[in-house]
N, CA, C and O atoms as a GROMACS GRO file, in nm:
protein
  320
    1UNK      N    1  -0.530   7.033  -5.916
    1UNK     CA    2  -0.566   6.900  -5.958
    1UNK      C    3  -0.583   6.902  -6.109
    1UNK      O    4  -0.642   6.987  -6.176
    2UNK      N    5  -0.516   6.785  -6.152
    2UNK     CA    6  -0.531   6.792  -6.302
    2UNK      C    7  -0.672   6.724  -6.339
    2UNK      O    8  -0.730   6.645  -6.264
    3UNK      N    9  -0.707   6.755  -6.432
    3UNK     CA   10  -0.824   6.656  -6.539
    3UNK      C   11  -0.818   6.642  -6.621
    3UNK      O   12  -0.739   6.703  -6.694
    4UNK      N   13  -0.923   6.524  -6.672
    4UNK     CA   14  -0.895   6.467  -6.832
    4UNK      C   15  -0.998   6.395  -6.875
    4UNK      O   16  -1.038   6.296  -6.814
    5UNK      N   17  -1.069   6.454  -7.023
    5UNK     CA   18  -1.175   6.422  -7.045
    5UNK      C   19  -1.182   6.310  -7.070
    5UNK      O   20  -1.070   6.258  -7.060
    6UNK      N   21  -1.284   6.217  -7.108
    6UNK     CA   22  -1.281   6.106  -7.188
    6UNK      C   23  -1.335   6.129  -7.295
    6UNK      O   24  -1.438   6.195  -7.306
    7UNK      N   25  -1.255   6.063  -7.415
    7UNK     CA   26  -1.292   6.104  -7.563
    7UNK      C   27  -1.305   5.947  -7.619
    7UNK      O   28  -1.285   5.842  -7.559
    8UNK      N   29  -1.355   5.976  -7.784
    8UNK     CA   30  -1.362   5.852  -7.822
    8UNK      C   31  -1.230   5.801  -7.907
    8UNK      O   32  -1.175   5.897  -7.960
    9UNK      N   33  -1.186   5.713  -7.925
    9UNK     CA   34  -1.058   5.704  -7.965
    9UNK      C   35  -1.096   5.548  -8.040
    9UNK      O   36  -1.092   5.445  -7.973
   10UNK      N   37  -1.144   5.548  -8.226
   10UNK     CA   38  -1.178   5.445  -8.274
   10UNK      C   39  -1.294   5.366  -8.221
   10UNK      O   40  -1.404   5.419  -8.221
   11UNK      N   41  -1.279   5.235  -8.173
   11UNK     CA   42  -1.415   5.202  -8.094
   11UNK      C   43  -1.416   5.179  -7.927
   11UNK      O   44  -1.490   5.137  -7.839
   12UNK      N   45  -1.269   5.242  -7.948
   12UNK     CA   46  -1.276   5.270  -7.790
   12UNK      C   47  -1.311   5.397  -7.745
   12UNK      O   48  -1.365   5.476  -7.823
   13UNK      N   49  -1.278   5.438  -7.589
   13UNK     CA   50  -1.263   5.504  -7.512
   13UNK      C   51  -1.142   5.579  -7.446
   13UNK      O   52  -1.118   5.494  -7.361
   14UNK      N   53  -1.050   5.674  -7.424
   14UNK     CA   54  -0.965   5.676  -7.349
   14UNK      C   55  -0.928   5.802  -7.342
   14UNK      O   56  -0.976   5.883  -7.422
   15UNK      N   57  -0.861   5.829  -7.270
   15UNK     CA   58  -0.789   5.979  -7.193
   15UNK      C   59  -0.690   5.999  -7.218
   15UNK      O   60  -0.609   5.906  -7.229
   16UNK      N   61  -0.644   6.164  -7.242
   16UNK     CA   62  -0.511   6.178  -7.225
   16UNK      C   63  -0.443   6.206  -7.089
   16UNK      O   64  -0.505   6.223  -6.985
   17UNK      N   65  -0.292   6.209  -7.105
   17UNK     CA   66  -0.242   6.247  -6.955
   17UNK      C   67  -0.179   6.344  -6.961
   17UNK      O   68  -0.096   6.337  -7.051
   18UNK      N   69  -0.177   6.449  -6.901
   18UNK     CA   70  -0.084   6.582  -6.908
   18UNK      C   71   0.067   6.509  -6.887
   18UNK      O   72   0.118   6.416  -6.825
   19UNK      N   73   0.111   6.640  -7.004
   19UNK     CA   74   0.270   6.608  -6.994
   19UNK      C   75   0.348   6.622  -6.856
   19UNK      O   76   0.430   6.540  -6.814
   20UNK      N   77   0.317   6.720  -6.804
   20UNK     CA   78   0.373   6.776  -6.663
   20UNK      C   79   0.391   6.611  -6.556
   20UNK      O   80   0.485   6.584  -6.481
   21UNK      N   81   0.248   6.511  -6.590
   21UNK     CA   82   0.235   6.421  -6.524
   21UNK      C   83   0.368   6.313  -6.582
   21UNK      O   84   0.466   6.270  -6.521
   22UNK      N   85   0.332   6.297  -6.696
   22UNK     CA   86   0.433   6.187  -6.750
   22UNK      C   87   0.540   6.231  -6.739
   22UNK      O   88   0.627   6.144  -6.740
   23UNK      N   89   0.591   6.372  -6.726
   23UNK     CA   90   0.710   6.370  -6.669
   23UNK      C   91   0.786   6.353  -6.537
   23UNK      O   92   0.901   6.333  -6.500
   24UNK      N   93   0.618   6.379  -6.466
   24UNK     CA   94   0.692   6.312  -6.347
   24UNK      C   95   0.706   6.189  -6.324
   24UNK      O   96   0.810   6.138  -6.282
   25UNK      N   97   0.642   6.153  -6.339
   25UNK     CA   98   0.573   5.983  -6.368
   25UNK      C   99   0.730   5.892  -6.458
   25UNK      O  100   0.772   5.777  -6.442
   26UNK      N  101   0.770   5.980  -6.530
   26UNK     CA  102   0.903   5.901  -6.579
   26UNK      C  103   0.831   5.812  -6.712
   26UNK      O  104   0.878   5.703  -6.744
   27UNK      N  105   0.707   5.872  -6.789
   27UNK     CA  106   0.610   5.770  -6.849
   27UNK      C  107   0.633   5.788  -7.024
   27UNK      O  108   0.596   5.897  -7.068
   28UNK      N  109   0.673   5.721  -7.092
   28UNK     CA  110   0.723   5.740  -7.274
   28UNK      C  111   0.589   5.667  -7.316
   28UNK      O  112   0.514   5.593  -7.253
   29UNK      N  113   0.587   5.721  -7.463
   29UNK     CA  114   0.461   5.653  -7.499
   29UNK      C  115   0.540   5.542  -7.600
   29UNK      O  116   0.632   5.552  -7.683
   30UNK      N  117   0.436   5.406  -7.538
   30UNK     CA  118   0.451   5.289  -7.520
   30UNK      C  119   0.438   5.208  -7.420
   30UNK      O  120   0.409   5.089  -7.408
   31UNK      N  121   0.473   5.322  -7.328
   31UNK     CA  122   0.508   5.264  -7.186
   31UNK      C  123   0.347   5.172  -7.116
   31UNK      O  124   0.242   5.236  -7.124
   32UNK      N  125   0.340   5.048  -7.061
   32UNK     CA  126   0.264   4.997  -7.032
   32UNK      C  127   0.200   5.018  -6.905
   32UNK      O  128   0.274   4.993  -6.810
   33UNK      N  129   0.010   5.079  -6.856
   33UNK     CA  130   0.010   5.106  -6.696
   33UNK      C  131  -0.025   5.005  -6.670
   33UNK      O  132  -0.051   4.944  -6.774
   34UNK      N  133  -0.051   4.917  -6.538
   34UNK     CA  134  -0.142   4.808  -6.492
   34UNK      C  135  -0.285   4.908  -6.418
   34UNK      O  136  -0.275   5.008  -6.346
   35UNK      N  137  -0.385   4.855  -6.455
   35UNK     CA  138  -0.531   4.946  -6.384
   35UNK      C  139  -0.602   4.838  -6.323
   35UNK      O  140  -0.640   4.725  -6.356
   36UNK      N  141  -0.607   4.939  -6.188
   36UNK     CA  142  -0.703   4.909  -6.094
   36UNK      C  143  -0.806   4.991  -6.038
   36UNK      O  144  -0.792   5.112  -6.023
   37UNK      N  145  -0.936   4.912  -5.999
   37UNK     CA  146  -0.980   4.970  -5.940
   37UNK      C  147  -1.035   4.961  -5.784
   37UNK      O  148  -1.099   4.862  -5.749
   38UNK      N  149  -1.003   5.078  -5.685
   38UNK     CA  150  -0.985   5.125  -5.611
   38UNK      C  151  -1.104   5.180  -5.528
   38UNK      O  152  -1.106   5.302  -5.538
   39UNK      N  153  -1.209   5.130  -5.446
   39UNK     CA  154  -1.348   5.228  -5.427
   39UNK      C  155  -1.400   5.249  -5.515
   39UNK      O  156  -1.444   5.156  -5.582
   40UNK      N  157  -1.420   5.385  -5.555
   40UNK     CA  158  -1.451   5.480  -5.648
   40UNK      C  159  -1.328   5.502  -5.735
   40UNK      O  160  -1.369   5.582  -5.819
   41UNK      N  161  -1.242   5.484  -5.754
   41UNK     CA  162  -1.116   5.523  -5.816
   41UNK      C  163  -1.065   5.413  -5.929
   41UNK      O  164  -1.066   5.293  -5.899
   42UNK      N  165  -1.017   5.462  -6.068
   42UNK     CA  166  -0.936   5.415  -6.139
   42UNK      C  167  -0.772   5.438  -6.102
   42UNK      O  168  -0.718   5.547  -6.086
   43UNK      N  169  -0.732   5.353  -6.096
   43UNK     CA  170  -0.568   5.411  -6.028
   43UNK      C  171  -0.475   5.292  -6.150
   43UNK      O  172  -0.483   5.174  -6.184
   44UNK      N  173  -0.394   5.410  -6.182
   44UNK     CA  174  -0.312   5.367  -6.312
   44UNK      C  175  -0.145   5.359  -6.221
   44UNK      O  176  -0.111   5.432  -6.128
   45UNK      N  177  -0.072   5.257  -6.280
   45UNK     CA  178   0.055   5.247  -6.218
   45UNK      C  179   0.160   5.187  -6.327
   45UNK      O  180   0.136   5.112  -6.421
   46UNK      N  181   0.297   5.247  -6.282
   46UNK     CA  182   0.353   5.211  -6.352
   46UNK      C  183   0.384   5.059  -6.363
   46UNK      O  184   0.380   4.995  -6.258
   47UNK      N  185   0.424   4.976  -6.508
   47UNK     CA  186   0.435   4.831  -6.487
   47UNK      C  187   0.563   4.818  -6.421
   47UNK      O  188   0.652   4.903  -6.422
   48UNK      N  189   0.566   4.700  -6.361
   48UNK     CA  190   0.718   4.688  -6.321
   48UNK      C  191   0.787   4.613  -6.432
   48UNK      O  192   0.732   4.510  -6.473
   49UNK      N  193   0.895   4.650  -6.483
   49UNK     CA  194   0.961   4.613  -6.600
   49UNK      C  195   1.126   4.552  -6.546
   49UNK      O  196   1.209   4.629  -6.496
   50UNK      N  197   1.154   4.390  -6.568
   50UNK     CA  198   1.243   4.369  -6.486
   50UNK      C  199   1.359   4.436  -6.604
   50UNK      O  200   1.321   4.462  -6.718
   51UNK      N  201   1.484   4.457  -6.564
   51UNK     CA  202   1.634   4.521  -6.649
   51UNK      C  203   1.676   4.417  -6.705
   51UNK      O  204   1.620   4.314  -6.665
   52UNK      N  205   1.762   4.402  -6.790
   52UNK     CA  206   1.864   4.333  -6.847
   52UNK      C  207   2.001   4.309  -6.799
   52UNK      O  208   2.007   4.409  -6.728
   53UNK      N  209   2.101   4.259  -6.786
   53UNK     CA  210   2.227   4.294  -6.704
   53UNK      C  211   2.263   4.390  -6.784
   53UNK      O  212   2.300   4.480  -6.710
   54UNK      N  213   2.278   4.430  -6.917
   54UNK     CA  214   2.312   4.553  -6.950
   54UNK      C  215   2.276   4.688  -6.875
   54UNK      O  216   2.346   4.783  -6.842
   55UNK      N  217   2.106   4.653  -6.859
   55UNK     CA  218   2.054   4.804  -6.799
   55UNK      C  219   2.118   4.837  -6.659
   55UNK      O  220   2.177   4.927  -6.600
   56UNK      N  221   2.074   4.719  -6.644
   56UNK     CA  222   2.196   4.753  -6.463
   56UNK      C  223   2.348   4.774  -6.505
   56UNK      O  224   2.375   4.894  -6.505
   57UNK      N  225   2.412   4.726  -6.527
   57UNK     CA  226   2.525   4.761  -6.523
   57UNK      C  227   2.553   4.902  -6.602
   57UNK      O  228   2.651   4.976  -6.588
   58UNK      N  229   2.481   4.914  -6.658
   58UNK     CA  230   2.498   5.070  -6.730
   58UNK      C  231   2.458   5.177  -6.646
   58UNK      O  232   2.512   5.285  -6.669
   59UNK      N  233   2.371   5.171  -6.550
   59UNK     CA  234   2.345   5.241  -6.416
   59UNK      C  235   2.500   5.246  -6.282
   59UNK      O  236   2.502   5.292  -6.168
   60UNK      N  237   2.584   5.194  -6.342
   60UNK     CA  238   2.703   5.176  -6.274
   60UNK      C  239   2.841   5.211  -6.360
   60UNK      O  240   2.950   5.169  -6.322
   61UNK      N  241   2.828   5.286  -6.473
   61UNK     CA  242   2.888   5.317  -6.563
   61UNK      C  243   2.955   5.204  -6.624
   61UNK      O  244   3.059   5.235  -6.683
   62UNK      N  245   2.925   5.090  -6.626
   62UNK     CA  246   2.993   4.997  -6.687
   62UNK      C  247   3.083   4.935  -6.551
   62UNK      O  248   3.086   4.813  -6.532
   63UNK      N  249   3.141   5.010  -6.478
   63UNK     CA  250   3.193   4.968  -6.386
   63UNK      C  251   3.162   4.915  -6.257
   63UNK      O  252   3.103   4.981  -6.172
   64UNK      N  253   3.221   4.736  -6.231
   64UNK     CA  254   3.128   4.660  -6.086
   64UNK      C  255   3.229   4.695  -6.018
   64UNK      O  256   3.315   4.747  -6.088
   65UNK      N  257   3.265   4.686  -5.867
   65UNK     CA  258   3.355   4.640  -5.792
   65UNK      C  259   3.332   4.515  -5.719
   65UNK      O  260   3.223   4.488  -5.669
   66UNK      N  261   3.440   4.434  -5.712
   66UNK     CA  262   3.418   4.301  -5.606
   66UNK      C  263   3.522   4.289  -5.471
   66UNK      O  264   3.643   4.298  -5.452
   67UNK      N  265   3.407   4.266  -5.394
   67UNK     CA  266   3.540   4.324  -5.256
   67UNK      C  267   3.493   4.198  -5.175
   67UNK      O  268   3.385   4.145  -5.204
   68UNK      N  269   3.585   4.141  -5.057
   68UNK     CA  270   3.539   4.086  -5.001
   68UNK      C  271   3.463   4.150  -4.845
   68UNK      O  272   3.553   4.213  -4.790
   69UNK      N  273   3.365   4.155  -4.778
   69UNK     CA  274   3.293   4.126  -4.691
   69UNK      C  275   3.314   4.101  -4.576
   69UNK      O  276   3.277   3.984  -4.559
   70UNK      N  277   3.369   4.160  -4.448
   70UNK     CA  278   3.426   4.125  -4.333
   70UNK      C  279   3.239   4.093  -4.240
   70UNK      O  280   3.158   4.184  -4.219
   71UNK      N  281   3.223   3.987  -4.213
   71UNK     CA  282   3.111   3.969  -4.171
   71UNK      C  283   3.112   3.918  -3.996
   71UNK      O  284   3.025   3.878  -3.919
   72UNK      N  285   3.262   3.944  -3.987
   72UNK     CA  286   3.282   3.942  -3.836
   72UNK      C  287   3.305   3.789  -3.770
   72UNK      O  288   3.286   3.702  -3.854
   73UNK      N  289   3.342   3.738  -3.635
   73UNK     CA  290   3.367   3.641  -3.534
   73UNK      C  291   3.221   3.554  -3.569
   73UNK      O  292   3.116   3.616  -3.549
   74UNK      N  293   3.214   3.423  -3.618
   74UNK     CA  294   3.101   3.332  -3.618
   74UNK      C  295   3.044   3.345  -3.471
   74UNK      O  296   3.125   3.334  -3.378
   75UNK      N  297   2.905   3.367  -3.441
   75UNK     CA  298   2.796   3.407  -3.359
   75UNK      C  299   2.740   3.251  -3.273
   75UNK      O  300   2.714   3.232  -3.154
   76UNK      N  301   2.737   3.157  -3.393
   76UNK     CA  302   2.658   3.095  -3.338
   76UNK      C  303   2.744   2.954  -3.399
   76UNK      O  304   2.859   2.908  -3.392
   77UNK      N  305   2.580   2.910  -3.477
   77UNK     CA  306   2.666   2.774  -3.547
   77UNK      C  307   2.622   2.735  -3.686
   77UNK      O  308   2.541   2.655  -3.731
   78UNK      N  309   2.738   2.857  -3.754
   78UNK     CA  310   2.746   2.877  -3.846
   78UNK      C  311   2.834   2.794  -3.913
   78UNK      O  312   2.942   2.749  -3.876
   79UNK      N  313   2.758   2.775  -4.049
   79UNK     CA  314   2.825   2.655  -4.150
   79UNK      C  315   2.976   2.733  -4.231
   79UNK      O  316   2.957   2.832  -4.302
   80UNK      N  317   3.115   2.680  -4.214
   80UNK     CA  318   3.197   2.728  -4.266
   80UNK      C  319   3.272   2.669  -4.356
   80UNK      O  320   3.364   2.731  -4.409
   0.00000   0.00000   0.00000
């Protein structure tokens, strides 16, 4: 189990985080947590940060495909 003191930092308060963590964590400094608390517990999480169409599509090498969709014999009463 890791730990981490609390120090004074200007007129605040705050902690560091082991690197080992932020690397798992996927965490750069800047990066924003949302905090809650939990029982007894502070619980830090990552923000959810929505993408850009760049970021997605760059997760796809630049490259989309468009195919059409065989969605089979209408079932019921379906609008066509």
């Amino acid at each position: 189990m890791d730990q981490a003191a609390i120090r004074s930092w200007g007129n605040s308060q705050g902690i560091r985080i082991p690197k080992d963590i932020l690397k798992k964590m996927d965490l750069k400094v800047s990066d924003v947590l949302d905090i809650e608390i939990k029982d007894d517990c502070i619980v830090l999480k990552k923000q959810f940060v929505h993408k850009t169409f760049e970021e997605r599509l760059a997760e796809y090498n630049g490259e989309i495909s468009v195919c059409d969709f065989d969605w089979g014999e209408p079932a019921g009463r379906e609008i066509l």
